[in-house]
C-alpha positions in Angstrom: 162.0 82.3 27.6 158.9 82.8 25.0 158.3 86.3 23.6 155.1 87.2 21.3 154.9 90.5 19.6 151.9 90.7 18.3 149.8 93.8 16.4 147.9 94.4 13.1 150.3 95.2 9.7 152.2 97.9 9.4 152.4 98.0 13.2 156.5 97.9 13.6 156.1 93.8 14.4 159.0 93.2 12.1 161.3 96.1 12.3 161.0 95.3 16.2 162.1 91.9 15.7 164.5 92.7 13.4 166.3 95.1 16.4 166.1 91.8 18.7 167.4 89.9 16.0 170.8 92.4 15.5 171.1 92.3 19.9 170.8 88.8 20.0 173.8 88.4 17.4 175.9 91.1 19.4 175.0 89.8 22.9 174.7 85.9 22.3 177.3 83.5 22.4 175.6 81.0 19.8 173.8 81.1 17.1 170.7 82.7 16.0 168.0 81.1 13.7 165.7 83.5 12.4 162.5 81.5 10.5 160.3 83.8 8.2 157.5 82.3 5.6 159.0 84.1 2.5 162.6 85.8 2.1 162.3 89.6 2.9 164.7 89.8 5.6 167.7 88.9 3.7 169.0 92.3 3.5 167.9 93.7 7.1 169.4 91.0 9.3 173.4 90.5 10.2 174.6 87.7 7.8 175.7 86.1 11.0 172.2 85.1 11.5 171.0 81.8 10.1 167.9 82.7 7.9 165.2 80.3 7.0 162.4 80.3 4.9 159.3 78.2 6.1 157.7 78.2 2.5 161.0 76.0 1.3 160.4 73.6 3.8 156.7 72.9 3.0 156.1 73.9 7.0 152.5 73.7 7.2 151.4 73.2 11.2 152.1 73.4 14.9 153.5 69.8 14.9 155.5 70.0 11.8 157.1 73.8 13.3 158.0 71.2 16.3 159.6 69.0 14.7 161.4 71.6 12.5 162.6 73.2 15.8 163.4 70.1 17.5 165.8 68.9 14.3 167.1 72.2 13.7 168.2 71.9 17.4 169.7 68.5 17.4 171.8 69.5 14.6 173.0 72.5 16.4 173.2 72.4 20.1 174.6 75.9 19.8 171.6 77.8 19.0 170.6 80.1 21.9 168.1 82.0 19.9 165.1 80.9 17.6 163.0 84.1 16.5 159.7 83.1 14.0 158.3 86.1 12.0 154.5 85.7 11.4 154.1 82.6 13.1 150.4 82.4 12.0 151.3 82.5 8.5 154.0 80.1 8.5 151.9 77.3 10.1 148.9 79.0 8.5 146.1 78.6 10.8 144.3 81.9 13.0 144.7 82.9 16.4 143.1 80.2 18.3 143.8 77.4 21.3 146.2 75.9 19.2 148.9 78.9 19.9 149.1 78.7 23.4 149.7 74.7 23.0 152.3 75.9 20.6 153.8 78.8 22.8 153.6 76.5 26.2 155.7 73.7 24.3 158.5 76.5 22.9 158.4 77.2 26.8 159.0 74.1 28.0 161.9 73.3 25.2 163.2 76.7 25.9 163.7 75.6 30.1 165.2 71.9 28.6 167.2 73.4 26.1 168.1 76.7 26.6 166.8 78.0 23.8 164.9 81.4 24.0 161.9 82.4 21.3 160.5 85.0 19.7 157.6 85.5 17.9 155.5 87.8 15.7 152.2 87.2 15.2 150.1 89.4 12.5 146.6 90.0 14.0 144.3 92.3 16.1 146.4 92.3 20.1 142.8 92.0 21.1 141.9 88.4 19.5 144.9 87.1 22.2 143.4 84.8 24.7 145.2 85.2 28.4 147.5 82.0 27.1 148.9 84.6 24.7 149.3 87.4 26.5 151.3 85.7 29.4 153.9 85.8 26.6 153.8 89.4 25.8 
């Protein structure tokens, strides 16, 4: 299961996510994996959640997020929930073909694995393409 929230700052993306974040923790049995480019949600999310920030990992790319994903998950089979806030900035590139590549491989992995996503994603809901919005 893929999930994009996507909307323009200060549209409630975060504090939405952050909500998910606190069910997924009650609900889930495994862990949760929260990745955000710099740490502001240290103080919002349950400390149960593992919280990671991109910018120490030099993440810079759809294929390096992959990898990052796909490692994180074969050194924890018990993750049954991956959320990314502001996906665009993390991997920093626009809303373009190159998300719904993205989105349809977190898809596939999520069916294999078992491993649900979601993502924010800081832009105008009007720029997403119908490879988005099949997400929403």
């Amino acid at each position: 299961m893929v999930k994009v929230i996507m909307g323009l700052k200060g549209s409630g993306k975060t504090k939405h996510l952050i909500e998910l974040v606190k069910a997924a923790v009650a609900e889930e049995h495994g862990d949760v994996v929260v990745i955000e480019k710099e740490p502001k949600l240290t103080y919002d999310i349950p400390y149960t959640a593992r919280l990671i920030e991109a910018r120490q990992y030099g993440i810079n790319g759809y294929d390096f997020l992959k990898g990052f994903i796909s490692g994180l998950h074969a050194g924890n089979y018990d993750i049954t929930h991956i959320f990314i806030d502001s996906l665009t900035k993390i991997v920093e590139e626009g809303v373009d073909a190159r998300i719904e590549d993205f989105l349809d491989w977190c898809e596939s992995f999520s069916e294999r694995e078992k491993v649900k996503f979601t993502f924010t994603i800081s832009a105008d809901i009007n720029l997403a393409t119908d490879g988005i919005r099949k997400y929403f």
